[in-house]
Structures are given as C-alpha cells and as structure tokens.
N, C-alpha and C positions, 0 to 999 in steps of 0.2 A: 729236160735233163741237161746239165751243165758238161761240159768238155772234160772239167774231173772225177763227174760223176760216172760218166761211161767207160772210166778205165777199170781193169778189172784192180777188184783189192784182197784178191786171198791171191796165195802163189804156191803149188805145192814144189817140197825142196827137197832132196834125196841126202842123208848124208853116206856116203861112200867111204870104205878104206878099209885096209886090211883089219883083222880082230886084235883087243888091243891097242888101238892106236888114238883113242879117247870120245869116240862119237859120242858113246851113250854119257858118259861122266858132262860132255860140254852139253849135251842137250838136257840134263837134269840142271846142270848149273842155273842154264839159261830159264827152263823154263820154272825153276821152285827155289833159286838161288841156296840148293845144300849138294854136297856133297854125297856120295854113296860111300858106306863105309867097307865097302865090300867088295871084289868086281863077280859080275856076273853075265857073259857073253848075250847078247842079243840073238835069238831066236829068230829067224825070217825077219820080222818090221814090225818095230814098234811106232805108234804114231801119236805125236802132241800137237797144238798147237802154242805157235808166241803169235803176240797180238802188239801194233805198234805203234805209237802215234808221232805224223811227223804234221810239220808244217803244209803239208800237202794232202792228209787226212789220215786216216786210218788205214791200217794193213793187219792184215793176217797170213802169216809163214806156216804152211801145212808141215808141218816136217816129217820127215817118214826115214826114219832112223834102223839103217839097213845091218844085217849081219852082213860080218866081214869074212865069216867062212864059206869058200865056194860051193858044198853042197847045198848053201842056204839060199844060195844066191838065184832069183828067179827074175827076167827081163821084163817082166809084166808090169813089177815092181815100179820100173825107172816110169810107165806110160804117163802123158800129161806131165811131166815134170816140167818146171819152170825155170828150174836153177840146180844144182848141187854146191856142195861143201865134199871136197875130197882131203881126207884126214893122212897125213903122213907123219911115221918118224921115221930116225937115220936105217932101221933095219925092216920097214916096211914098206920099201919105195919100188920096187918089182910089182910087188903083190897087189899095191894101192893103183899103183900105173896101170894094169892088166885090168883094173873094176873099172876105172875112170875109162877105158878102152872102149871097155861095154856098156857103159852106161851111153857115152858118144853114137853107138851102134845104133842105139834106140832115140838118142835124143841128141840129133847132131848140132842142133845151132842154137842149142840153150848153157847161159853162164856158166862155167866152175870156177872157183875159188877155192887153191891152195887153205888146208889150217896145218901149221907144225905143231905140233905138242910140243911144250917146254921140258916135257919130262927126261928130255936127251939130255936136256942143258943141267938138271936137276940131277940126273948118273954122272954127271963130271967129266960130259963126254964135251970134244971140243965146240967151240961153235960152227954152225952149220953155214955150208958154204953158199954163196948168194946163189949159183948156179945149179947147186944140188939142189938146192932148197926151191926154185923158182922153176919148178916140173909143168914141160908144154907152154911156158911163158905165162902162164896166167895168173893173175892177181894170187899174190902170197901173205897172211899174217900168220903169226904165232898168238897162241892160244894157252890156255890153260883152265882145267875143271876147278881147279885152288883157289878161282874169284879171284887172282889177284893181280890181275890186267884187267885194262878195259877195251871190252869185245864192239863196244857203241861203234869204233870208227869200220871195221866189219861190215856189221848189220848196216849201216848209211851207205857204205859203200856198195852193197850189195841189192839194197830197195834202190837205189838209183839207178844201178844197170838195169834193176828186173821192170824197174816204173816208169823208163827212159826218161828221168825230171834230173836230171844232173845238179838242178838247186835246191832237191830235197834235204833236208834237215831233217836231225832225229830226236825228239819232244822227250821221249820214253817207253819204254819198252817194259816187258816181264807186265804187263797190265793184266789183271784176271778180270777185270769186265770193260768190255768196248762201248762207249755211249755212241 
C-alpha cells in the first residue's frame, strides 16, 4: 500500500444553518447542477454523495445535509463528521452560530467553513461586513444555488485542510461514476 493509498478518501460533511439559509438549494446545485424550483424545508437529514478528482486521486464528500429547524435537530447526527459547511445569512447569524455551537459539542477539532448566501446581496441589502461575515474566524466564501459563482476554489480549499495535502489541486468534480 502506497503512503496515498492509506489516507482515507470518503469524508463525511455536515452542512449546518439556520432553515432557509440555502443548504439544500447549494447541495442540489452541487450534486445535479439544477436548481429546485420550489423551496421545500429539510426534514431531519437528507444524504448525497459528491465525488472528486484531484491530482492527488479521488475523494468522496459524504454530505449529510441537515434541517435547520431545532426540533429536527439530533446530535447523533454530527457523530464521525470530518468537516462542516455552516450556511449563514445577514438575519440568520444567532441561529446558525447556536448549530455551529453544537455541532463543536460533538465534534470539537474537526473544519468549518463559513458559506454566505448571495441572496442578501440579491434583496439589495448592503454588503456584508468582513467581520460580520467572517463568524469564529474561520475560512469564509460566498455562495450561491443560481450556478453562477464558481464553488471549485471551496471544495480545494476545503479537501486540502480535510486531506492535510496543501498541494492538492481540483481535476473535477460533480463526477457520477469514480474510476
């Protein structure tokens, strides 16, 4: 077995945030590239995989795409977690803060990454302040389910802290079958 070969290559990933705040819209993006024409709240945890190919080989992102409403919320949920994505906008940074809380409860020394939704910027709300915006100091990008960003520097950024390969490069992603 080769030194890359015994790193682990699936990761499972929590996405966290208040209801609303675009989990489900960016994980359909991500993994079927459309849009939902509809919204429709998340129920306890829905689960997909993305699958990734970098220069460093293959990955698989377990994602486990969490309701943002606290009765739905179960701690069981976060166990084995490798990483999170905590989802914020300007009116749900309490709410998000308080999940991201509990998720730490359970899984205190593993990544979060900041995602804003653009959708503040799209109400013609002003722009979001660097220090609002950059909650607990951790890695921040903005996002959008609209496809019309590119999420690539993200996902690299984020197999690099979970694969500790800091020279990892991202080949491509959204793959439906891993050779």
């Amino acid at each position: 077995m080769t030194k890359d070969q015994d790193q682990n290559t699936c990761f499972k990933i929590c996405l966290i945030g208040a209801p609303s705040t675009g989990k489900t819209s960016f994980l359909n993006y991500q993994s079927m590239c459309k849009r939902a024409s509809n919204y429709c709240p998340t129920v306890s945890v829905s689960i997909k995989s993305l699958f990734f190919l970098t220069n460093c080989g293959g990955y698989e992102l377990s994602i486990w795409d969490l309701s943002g409403h606290t009765r739905c919320q179960n701690p069981e949920y976060y166990l084995h977690s490798s990483g999170a994505l905590a989802f914020y906008t300007l009116s749900t940074i309490k709410q998000t803060n308080e999940l991201v809380a509990n998720f730490k409860k359970t899984c205190p020394n593993v990544p979060i990454f900041n995602v804003w939704s653009f959708s503040d910027l799209l109400k013609g709300r002003s722009p979001i302040d660097v220090k609002v915006k950059s909650q607990g100091g951790r890695p921040t990008y903005s996002t959008s389910s609209m496809g019309d960003n590119d999420d690539n520097v993200l996902w690299t950024d984020f197999l690099r802290v979970l694969t500790k390969k800091p020279n990892l490069e991202l080949v491509k992603h959204n793959l439906n079958d891993v050779d």
